[in-house]
C-alpha positions in Angstrom: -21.0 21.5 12.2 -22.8 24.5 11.3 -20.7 28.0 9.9 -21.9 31.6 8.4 -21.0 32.4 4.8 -21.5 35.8 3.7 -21.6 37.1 -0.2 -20.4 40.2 -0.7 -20.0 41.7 -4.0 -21.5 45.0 -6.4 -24.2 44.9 -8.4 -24.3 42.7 -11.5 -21.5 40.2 -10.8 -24.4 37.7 -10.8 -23.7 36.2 -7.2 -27.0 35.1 -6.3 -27.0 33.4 -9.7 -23.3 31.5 -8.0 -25.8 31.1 -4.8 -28.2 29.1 -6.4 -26.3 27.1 -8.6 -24.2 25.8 -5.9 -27.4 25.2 -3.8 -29.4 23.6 -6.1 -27.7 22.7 -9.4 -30.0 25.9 -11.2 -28.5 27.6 -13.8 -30.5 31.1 -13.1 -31.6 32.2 -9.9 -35.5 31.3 -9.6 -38.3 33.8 -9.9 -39.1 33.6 -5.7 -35.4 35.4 -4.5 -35.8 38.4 -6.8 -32.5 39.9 -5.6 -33.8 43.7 -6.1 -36.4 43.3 -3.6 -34.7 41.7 -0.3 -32.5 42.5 1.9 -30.7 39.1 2.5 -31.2 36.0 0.6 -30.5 32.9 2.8 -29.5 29.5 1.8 -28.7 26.3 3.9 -26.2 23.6 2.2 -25.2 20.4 3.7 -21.8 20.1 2.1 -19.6 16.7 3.3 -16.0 17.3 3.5 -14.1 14.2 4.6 -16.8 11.7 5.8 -18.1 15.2 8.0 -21.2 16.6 7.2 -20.3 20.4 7.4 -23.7 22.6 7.0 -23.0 26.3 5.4 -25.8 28.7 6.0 -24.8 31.6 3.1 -26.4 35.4 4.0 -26.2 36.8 0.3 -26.3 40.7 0.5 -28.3 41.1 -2.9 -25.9 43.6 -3.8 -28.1 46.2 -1.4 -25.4 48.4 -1.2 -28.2 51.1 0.3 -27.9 48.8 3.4 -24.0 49.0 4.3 -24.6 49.5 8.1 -27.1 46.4 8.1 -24.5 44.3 6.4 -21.3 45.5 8.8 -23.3 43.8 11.3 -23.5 40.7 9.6 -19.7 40.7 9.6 -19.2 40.3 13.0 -20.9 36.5 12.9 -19.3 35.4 9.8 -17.2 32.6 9.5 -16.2 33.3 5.8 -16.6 35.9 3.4 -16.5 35.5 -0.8 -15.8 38.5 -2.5 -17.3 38.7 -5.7 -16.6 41.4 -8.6 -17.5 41.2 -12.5 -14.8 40.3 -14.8 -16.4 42.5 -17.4 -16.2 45.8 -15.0 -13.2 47.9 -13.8 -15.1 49.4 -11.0 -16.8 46.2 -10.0 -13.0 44.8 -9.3 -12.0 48.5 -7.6 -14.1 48.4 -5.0 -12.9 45.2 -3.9 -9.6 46.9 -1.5 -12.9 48.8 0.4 -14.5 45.8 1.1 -11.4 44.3 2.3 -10.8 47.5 4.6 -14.8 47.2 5.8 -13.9 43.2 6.6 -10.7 44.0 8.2 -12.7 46.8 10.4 -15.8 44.9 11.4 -15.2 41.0 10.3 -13.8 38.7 12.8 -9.8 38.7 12.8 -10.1 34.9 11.6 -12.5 34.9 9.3 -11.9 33.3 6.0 -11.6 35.3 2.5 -11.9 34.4 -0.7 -11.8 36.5 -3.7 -14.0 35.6 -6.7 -13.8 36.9 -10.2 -16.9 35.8 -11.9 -18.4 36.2 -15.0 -15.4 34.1 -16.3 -17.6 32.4 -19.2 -17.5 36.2 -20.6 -14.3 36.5 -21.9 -14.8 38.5 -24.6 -15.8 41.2 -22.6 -13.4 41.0 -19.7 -11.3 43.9 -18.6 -9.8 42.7 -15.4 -7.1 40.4 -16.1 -7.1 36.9 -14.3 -3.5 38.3 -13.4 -4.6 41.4 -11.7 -7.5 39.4 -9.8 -4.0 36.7 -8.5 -2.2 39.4 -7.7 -4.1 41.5 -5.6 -5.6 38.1 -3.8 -1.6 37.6 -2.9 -1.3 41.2 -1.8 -3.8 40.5 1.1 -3.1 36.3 1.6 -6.2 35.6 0.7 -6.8 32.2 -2.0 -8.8 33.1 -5.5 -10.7 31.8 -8.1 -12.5 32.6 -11.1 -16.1 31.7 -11.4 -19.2 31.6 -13.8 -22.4 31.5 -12.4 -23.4 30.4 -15.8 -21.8 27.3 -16.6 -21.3 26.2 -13.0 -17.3 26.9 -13.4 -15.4 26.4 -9.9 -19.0 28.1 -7.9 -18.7 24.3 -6.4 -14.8 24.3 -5.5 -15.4 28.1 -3.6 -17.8 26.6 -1.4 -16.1 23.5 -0.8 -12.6 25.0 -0.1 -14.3 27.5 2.3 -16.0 24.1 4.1 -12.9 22.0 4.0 -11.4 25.2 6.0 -13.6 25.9 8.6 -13.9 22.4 9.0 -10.3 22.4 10.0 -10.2 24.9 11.9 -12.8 23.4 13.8 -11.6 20.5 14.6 -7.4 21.2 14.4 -5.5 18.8 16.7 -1.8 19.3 17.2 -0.4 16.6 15.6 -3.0 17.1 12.6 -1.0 18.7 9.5 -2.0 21.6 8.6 -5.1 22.7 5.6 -3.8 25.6 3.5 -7.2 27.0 1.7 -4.8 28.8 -0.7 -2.5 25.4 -1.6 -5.6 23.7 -1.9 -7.5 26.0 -4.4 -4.1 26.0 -6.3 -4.1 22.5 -6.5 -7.6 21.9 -7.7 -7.4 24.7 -10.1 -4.3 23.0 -11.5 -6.2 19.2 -11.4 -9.2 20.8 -13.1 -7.3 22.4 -16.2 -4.7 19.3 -16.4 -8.0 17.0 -17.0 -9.7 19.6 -19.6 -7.2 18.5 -21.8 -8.0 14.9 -21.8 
């Protein structure tokens, strides 16, 4: 099974950093994608999500905002969409409801969302809120997360909720229960900061 991932975020939330750590275990992007000078940056992961191996090709926009028509055409073919903004910057988290307008205007009417806040391993500098990033991902249905493409925190659990997704969705038979990305974030989230403490 094979499905499109698109990155979408504004400069300086450090998602090709997220890219490449969840591709190859890096902890800074290397010196051959220098995000300034490309248009795209492509990846190919082979993630497995239950005993199916589930390849996600990820088109990273590089932040080229100068490129908007370019990247309302990769839209159309996406199967997902992470929406990244910087924990540390109010406008970086405003422009977030435009994307969401742009998706809902060119993206497919299924395609799956997920809203990132990253830069979480900055906390002294943050002005967006973890509550403001929950509340407007419940305003439009869609799960979130906050990430750090530093340390590696929940860059792995994105990915692999938007698999174990589109994996269903592939695959959904009608007596098969039903995958709820949101319930399923929530529940990780929770299992991740219950076992910090041990």
């Amino acid at each position: 099974m094979c499905c499109k991932v698109m990155l979408r975020e504004t400069s300086g939330s450090a998602k090709t950093c997220s890219l490449i750590r969840f591709k190859d275990g890096a902890e800074e992007p290397r010196d051959s994608h220098p995000p300034i000078l490309c248009l795209f940056l492509f990846q190919n992961k082979v993630v497995t999500v239950d005993g199916m191996r589930v390849k996600l090709q990820i088109w990273d926009t590089a932040g080229q905002e100068r490129f908007r028509s370019v990247t309302h055409a990769y839209y159309r073919d996406a199967q997902a969409l992470l929406l990244l903004y910087d924990i540390t910057s109010k406008s970086s988290f405003d422009s977030i409801r435009a994307w969401l307008t742009e998706i809902h205007e060119y993206a497919q009417r299924d395609v799956v969302i997920m809203l990132l806040g990253n830069k979480a391993d900055m906390s002294s500098e943050r002005v967006i809120r973890s509550e403001d990033g929950e509340t407007l991902a419940r305003e439009y249905g869609v799960p979130f997360l906050e990430t750090s493409a530093k340390t590696g925190m929940n860059v792995e659990l994105a990915f692999l909720a938007i698999a174990k997704e589109l994996k269903y969705r592939a695959g959904q038979q009608a007596n098969e229960p039903s995958f709820q990305i949101r319930d399923y974030v929530e529940s990780q989230k929770k299992r991740s900061s219950c076992c910090s403490f041990m």
